[in-house]
TORKOL-452132 format. One record per atom (N, C-alpha, C): residue in one letter; chain; residue number from 0; x, y, z. Coordinates in steps of 0.001 Angstrom, whole numbers, plus 500000, padded with zeros to 6 digits. Layout:
<recs>
<rec fikol="A" titor="A" torse="NUM" u="X" v="Y" w="Z"/>
...
</recs>
This chain:
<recs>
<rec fikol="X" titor="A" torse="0" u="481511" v="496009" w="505130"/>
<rec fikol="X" titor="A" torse="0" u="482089" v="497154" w="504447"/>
<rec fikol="X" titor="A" torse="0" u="483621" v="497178" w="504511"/>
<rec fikol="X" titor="A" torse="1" u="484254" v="496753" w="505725"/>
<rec fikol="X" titor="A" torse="1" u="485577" v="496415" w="505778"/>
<rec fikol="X" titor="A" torse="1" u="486196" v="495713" w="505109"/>
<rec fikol="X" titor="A" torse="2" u="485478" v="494661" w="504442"/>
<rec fikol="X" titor="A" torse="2" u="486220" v="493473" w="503764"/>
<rec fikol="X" titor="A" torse="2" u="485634" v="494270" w="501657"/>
<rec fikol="X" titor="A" torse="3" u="485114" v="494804" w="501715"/>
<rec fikol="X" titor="A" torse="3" u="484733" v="495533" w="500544"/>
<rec fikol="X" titor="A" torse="3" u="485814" v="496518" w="500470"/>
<rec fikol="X" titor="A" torse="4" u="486170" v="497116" w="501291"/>
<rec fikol="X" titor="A" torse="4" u="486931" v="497978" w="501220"/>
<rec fikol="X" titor="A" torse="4" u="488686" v="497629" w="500841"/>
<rec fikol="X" titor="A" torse="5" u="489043" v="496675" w="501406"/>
<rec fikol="X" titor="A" torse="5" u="490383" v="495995" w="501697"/>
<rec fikol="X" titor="A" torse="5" u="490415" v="495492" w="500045"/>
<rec fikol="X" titor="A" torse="6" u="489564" v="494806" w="499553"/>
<rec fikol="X" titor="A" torse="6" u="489223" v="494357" w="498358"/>
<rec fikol="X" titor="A" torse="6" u="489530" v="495424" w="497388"/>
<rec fikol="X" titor="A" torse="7" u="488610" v="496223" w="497365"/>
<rec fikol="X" titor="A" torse="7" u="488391" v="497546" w="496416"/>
<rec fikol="X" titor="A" torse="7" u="489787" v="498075" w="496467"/>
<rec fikol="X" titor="A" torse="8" u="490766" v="498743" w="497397"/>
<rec fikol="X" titor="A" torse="8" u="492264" v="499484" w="497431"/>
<rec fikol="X" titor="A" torse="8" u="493064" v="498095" w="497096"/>
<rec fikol="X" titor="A" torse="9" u="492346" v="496792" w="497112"/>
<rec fikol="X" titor="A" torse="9" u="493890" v="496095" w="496359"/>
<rec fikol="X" titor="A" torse="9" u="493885" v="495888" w="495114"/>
<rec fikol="X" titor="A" torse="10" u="492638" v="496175" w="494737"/>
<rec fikol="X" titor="A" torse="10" u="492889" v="495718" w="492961"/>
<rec fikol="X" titor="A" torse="10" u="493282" v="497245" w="492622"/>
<rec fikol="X" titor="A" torse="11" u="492610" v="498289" w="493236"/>
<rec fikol="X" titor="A" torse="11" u="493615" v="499071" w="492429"/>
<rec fikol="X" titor="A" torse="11" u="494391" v="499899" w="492708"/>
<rec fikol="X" titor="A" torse="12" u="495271" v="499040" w="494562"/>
<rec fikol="X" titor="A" torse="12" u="496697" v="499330" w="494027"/>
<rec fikol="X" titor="A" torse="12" u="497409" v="498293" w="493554"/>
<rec fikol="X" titor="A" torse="13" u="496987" v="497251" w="493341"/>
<rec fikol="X" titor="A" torse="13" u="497457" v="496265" w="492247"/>
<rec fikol="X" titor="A" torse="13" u="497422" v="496759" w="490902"/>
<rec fikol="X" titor="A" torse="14" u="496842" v="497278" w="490246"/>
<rec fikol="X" titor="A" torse="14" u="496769" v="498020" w="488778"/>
<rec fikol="X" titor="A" torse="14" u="497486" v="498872" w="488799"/>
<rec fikol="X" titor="A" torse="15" u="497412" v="500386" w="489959"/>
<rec fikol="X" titor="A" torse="15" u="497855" v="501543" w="489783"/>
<rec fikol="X" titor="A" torse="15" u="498829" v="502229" w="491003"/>
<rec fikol="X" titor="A" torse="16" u="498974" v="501604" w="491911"/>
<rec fikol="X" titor="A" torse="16" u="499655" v="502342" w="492930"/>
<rec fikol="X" titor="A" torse="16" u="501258" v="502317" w="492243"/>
<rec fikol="X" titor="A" torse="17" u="501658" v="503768" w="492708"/>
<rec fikol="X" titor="A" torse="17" u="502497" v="504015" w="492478"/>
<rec fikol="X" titor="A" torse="17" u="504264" v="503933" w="493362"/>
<rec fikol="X" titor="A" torse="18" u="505350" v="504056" w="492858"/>
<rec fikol="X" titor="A" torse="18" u="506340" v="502956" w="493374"/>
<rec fikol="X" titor="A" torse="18" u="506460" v="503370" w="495225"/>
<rec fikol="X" titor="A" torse="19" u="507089" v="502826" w="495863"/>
<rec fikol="X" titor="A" torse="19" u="506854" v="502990" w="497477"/>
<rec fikol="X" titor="A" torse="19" u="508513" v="502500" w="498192"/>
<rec fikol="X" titor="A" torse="20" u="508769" v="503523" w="498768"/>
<rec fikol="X" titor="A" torse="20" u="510105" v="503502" w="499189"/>
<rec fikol="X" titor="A" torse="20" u="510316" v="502057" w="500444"/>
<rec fikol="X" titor="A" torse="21" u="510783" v="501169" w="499738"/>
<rec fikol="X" titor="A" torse="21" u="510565" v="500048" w="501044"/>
<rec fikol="X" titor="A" torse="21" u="511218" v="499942" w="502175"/>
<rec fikol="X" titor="A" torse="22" u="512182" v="500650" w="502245"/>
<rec fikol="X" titor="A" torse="22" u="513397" v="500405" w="503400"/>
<rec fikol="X" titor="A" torse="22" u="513915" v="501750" w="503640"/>
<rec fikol="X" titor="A" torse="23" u="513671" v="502875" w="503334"/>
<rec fikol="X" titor="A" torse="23" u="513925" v="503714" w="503960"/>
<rec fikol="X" titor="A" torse="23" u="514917" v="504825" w="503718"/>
<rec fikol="X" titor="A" torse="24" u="515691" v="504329" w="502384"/>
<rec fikol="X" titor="A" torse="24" u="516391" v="504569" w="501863"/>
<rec fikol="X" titor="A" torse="24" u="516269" v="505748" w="500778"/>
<rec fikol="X" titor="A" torse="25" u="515260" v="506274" w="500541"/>
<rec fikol="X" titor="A" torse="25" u="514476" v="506857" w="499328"/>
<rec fikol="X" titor="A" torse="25" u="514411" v="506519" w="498104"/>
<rec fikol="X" titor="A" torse="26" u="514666" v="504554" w="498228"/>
<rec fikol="X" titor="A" torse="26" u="514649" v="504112" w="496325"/>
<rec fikol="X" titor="A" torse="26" u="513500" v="503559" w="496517"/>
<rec fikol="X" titor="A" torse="27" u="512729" v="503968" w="495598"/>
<rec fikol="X" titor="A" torse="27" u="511416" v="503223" w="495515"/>
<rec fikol="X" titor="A" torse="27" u="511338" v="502239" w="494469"/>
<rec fikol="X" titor="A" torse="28" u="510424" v="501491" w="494945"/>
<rec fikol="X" titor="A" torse="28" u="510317" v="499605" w="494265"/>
<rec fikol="X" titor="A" torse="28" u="509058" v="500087" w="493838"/>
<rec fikol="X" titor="A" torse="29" u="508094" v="499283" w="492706"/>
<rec fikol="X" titor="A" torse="29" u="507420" v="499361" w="492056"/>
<rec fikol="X" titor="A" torse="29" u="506724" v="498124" w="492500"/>
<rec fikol="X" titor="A" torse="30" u="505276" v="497530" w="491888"/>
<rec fikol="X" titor="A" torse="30" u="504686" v="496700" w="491826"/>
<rec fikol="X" titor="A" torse="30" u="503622" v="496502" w="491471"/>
<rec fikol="X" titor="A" torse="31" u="502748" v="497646" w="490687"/>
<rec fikol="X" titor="A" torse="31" u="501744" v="497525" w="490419"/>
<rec fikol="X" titor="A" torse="31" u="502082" v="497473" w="488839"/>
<rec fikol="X" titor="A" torse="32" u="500910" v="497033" w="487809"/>
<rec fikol="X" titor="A" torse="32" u="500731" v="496550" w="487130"/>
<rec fikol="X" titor="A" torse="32" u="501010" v="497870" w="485741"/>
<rec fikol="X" titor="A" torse="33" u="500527" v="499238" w="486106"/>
<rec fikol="X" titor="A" torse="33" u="501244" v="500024" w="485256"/>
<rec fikol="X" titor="A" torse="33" u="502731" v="500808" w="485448"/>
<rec fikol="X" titor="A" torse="34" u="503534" v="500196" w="485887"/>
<rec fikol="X" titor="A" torse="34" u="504919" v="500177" w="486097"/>
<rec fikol="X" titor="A" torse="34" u="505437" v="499073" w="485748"/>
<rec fikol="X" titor="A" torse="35" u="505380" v="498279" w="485123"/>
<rec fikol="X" titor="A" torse="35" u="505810" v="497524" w="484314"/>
<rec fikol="X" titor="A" torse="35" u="505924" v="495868" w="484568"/>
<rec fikol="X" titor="A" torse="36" u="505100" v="495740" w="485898"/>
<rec fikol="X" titor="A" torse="36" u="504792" v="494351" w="486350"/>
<rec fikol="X" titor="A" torse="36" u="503912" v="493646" w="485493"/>
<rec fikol="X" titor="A" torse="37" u="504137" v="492415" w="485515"/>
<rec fikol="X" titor="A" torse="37" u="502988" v="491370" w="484879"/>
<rec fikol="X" titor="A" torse="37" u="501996" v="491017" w="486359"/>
<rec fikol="X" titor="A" torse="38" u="500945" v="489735" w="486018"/>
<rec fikol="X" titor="A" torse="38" u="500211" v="489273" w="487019"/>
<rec fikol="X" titor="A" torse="38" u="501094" v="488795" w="488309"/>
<rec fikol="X" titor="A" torse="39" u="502259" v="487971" w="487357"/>
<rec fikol="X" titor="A" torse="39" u="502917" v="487006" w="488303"/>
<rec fikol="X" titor="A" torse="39" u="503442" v="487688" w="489327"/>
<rec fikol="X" titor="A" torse="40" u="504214" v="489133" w="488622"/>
<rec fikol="X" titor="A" torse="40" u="505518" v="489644" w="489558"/>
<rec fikol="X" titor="A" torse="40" u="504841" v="491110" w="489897"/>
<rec fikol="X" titor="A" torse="41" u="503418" v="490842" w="489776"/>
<rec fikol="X" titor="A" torse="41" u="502938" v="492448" w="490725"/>
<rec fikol="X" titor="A" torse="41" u="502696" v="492185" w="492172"/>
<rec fikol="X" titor="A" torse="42" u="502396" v="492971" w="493326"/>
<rec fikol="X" titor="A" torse="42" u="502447" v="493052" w="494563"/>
<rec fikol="X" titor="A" torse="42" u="501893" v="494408" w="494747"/>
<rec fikol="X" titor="A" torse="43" u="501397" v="494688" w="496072"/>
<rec fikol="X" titor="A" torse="43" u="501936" v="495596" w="496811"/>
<rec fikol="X" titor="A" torse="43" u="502582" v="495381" w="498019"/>
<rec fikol="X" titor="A" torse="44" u="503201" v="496994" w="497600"/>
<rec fikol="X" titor="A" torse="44" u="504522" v="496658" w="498333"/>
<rec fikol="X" titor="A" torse="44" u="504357" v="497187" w="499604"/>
<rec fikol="X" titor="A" torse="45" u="504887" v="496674" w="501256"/>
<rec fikol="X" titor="A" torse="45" u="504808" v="496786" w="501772"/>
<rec fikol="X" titor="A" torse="45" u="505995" v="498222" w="502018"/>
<rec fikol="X" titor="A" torse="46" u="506147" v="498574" w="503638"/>
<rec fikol="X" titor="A" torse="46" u="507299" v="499329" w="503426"/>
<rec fikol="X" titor="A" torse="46" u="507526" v="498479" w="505157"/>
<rec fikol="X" titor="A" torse="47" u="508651" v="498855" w="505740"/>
<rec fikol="X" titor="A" torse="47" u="509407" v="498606" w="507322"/>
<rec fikol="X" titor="A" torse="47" u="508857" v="499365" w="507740"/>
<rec fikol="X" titor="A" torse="48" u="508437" v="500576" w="507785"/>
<rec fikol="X" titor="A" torse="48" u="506864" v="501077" w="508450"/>
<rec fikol="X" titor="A" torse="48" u="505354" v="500944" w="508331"/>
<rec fikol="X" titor="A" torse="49" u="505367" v="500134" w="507537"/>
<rec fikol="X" titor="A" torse="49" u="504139" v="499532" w="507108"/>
<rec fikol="X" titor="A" torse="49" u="503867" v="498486" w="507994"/>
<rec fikol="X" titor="A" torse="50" u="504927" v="497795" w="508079"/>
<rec fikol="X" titor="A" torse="50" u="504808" v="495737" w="508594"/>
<rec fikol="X" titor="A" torse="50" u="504351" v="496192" w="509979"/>
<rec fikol="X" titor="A" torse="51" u="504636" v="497290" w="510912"/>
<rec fikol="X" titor="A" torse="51" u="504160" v="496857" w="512384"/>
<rec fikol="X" titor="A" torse="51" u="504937" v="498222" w="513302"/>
<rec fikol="X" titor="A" torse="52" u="505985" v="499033" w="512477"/>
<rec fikol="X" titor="A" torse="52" u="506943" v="499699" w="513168"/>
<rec fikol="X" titor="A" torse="52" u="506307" v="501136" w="513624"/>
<rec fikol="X" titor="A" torse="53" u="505101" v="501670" w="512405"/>
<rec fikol="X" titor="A" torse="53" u="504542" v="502742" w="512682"/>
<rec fikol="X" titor="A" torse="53" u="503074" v="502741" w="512209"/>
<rec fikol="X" titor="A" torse="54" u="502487" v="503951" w="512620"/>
<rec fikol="X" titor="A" torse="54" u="500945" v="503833" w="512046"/>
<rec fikol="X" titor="A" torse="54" u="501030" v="505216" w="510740"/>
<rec fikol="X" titor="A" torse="55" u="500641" v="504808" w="510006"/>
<rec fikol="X" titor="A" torse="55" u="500808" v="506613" w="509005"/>
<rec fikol="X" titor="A" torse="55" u="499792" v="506401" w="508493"/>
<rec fikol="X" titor="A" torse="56" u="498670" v="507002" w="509086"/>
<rec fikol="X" titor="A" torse="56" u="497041" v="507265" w="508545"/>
<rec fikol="X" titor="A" torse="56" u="497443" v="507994" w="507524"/>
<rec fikol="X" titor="A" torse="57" u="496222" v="507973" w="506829"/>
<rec fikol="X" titor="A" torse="57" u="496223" v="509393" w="505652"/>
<rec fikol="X" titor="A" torse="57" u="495789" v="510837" w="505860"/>
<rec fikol="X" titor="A" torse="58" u="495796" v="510781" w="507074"/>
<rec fikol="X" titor="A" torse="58" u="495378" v="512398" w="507923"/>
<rec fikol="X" titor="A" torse="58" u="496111" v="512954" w="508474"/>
<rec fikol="X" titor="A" torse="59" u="497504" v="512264" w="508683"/>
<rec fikol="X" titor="A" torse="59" u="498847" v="512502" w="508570"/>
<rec fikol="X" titor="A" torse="59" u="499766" v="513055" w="507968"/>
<rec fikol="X" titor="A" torse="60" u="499078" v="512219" w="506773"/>
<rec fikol="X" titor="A" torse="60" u="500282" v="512508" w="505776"/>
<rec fikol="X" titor="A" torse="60" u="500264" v="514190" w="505154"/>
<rec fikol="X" titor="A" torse="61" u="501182" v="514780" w="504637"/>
<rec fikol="X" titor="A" torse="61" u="501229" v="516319" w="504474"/>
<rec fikol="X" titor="A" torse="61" u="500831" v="516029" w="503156"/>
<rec fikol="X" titor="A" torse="62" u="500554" v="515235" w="502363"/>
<rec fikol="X" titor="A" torse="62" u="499936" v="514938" w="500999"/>
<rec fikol="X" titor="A" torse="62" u="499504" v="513805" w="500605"/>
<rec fikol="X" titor="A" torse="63" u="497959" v="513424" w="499908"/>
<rec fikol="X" titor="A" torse="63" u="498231" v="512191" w="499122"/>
<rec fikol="X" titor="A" torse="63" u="499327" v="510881" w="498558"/>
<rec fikol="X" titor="A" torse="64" u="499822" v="511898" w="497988"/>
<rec fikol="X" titor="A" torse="64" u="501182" v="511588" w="497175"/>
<rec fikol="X" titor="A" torse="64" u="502280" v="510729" w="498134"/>
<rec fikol="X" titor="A" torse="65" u="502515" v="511646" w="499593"/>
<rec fikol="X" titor="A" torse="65" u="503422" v="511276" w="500797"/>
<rec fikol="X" titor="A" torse="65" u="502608" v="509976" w="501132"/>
<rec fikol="X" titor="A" torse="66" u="501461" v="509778" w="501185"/>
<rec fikol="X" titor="A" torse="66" u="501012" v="508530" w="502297"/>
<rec fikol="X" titor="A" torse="66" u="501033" v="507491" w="500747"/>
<rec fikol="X" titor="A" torse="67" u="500913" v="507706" w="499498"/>
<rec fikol="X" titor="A" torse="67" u="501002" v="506567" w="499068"/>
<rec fikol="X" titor="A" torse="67" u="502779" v="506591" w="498920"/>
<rec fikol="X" titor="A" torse="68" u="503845" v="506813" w="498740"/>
<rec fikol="X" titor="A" torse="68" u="504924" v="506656" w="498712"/>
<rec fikol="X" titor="A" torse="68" u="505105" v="506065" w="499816"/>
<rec fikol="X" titor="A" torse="69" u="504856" v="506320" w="501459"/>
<rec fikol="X" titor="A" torse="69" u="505104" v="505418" w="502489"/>
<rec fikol="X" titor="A" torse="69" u="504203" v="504239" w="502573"/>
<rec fikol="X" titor="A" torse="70" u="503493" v="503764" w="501561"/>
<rec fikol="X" titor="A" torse="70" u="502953" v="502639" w="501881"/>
<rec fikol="X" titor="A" torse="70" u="501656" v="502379" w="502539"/>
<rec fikol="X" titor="A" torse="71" u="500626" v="503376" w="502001"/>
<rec fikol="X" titor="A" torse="71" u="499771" v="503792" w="502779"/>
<rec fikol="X" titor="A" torse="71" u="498628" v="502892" w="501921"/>
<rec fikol="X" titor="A" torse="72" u="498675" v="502131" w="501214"/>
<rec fikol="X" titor="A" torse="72" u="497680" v="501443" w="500781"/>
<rec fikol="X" titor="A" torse="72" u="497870" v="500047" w="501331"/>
<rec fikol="X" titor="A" torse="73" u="499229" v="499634" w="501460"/>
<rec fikol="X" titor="A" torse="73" u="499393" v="498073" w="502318"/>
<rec fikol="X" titor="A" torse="73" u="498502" v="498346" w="503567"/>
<rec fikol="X" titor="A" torse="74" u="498654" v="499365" w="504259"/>
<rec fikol="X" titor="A" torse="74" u="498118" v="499476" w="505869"/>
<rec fikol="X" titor="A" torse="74" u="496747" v="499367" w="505466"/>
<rec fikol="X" titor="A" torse="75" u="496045" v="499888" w="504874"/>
<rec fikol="X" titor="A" torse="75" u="495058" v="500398" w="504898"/>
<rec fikol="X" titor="A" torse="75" u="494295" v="498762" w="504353"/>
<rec fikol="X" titor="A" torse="76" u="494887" v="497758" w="503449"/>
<rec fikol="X" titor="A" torse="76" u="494235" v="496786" w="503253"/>
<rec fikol="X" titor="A" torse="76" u="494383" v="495939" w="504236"/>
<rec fikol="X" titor="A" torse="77" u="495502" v="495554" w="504654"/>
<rec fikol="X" titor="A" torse="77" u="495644" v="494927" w="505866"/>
<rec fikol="X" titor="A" torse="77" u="494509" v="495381" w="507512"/>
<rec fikol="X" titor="A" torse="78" u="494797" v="496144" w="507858"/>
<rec fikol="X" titor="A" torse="78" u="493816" v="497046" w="508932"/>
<rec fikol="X" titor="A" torse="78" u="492733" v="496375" w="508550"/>
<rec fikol="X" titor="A" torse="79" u="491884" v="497218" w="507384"/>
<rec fikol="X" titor="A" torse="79" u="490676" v="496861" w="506987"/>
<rec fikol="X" titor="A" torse="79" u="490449" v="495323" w="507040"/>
<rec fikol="X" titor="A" torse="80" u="491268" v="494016" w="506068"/>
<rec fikol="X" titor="A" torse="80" u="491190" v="493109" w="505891"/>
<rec fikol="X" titor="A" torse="80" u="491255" v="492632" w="507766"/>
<rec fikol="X" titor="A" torse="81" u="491640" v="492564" w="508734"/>
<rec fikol="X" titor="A" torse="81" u="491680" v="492069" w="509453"/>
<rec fikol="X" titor="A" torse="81" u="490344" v="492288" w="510671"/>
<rec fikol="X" titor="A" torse="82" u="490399" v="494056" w="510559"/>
<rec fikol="X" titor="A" torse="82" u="488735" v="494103" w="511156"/>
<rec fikol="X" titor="A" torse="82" u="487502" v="493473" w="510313"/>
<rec fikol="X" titor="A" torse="83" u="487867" v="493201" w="508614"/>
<rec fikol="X" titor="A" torse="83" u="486834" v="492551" w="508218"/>
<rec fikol="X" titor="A" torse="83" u="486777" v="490839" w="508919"/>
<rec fikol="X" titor="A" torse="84" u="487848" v="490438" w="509219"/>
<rec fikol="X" titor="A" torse="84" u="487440" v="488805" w="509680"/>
<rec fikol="X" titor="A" torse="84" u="487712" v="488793" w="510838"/>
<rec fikol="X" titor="A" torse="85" u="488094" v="490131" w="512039"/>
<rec fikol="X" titor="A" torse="85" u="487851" v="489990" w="513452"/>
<rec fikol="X" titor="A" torse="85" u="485879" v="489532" w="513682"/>
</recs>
């Protein structure tokens, strides 16, 4: 179910997640596919609290909206993806 899951939030925040402030700065970068990326140059985007610096569950966050702007779909595939092949 872990590795279903990690799967399922990347295709669609690959399609649809919306842009995510990467550095801290409050400019947000884009990368999903309806913001104006192609296949080649879509991603998601990580954030410097994402890579390892903090944890920001989504039970945290004071809104939806807040945990996907901090990057709350990288964690959540990663996490998942890694308890799926622990």
């Amino acid at each position: 179910p872990t590795l279903l899951t990690a799967t399922s939030v990347f295709i669609i925040a690959f399609i649809a997640a919306p842009p995510v402030d990467i550095d801290g700065i409050r400019e947000p970068v884009s990368g999903s596919l309806l913001y104006g990326n192609n296949i080649i140059s879509g991603a998601i985007v990580p954030t410097s609290a994402a890579i390892g610096l903090h944890f920001s569950p989504i039970w945290e966050a004071a809104s939806v909206d807040e945990w996907l702007y901090n990057g709350g779909p990288y964690e959540l595939i990663v996490l998942h993806f890694l308890l799926g092949v622990a």
